[in-house]
DOGU-292290 format. One line per 4 residues: number of its first residue (from 1); for each residue x, y, z of C-alpha. Coordinates in Angstrom, 3 decimals, m for minus. Layout:
N
NUM	X Y Z  ...
END
This chain:
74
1	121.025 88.774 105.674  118.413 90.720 103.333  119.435 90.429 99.358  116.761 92.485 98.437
5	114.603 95.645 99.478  111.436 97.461 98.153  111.739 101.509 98.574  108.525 103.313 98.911
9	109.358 106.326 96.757  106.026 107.757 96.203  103.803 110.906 97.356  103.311 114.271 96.919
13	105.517 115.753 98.885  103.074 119.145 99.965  104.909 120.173 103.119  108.119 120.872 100.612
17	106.576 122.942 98.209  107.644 124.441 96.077  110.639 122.161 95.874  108.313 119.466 94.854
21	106.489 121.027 92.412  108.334 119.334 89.660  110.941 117.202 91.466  109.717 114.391 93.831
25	110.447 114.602 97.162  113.127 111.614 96.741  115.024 113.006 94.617  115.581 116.327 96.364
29	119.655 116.961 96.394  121.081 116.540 100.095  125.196 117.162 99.396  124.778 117.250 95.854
33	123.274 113.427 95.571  119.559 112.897 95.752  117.821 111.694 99.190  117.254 108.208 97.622
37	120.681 107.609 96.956  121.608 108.306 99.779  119.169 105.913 100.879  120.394 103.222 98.259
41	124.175 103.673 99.273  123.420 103.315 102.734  121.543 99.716 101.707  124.211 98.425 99.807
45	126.482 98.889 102.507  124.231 96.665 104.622  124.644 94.021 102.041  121.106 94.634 99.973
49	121.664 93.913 96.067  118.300 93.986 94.718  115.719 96.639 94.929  112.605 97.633 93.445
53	111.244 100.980 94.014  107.558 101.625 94.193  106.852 105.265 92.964  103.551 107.086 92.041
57	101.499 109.788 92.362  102.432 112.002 88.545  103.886 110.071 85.862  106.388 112.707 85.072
61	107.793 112.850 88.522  108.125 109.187 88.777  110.233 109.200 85.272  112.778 111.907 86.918
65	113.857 108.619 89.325  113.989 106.308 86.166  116.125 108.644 83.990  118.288 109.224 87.123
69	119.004 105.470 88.241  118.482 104.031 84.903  118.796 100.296 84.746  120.551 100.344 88.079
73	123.744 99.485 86.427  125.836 102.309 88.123
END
């Protein structure tokens, strides 16, 4: 069984502009939770406990998924 996962979380997102213009594309709201949750929650119910997400592209972007998730602890 996979423990552990990375999550590519990265890129500019141009074909959803203007939505991404200040939000990355993973953390667009899809019923009121962002896409990567969804993502995560869907993972966890496979049985992964450990991820590590690889984001990029504008600093500020990537710290809207770190002040989001946090420490992971919820």
């Amino acid at each position: 069984m996979i423990k552990k996962a990375v999550i590519l979380a990265a890129g500019e997102g141009k074909r959803l502009k203007p939505f991404t213009e200040t939000m990355p594309k993973v953390m667009l709201p899809v019923a009121n939770k962002p896409i990567l949750e969804w993502n995560l929650l869907n993972a966890i119910d496979a049985g992964v406990k450990d991820f590590i997400f690889i984001v990029g592209y504008k600093s500020y972007k990537s710290e809207k998924v770190r002040d989001y998730f946090g420490d992971g602890s919820r």
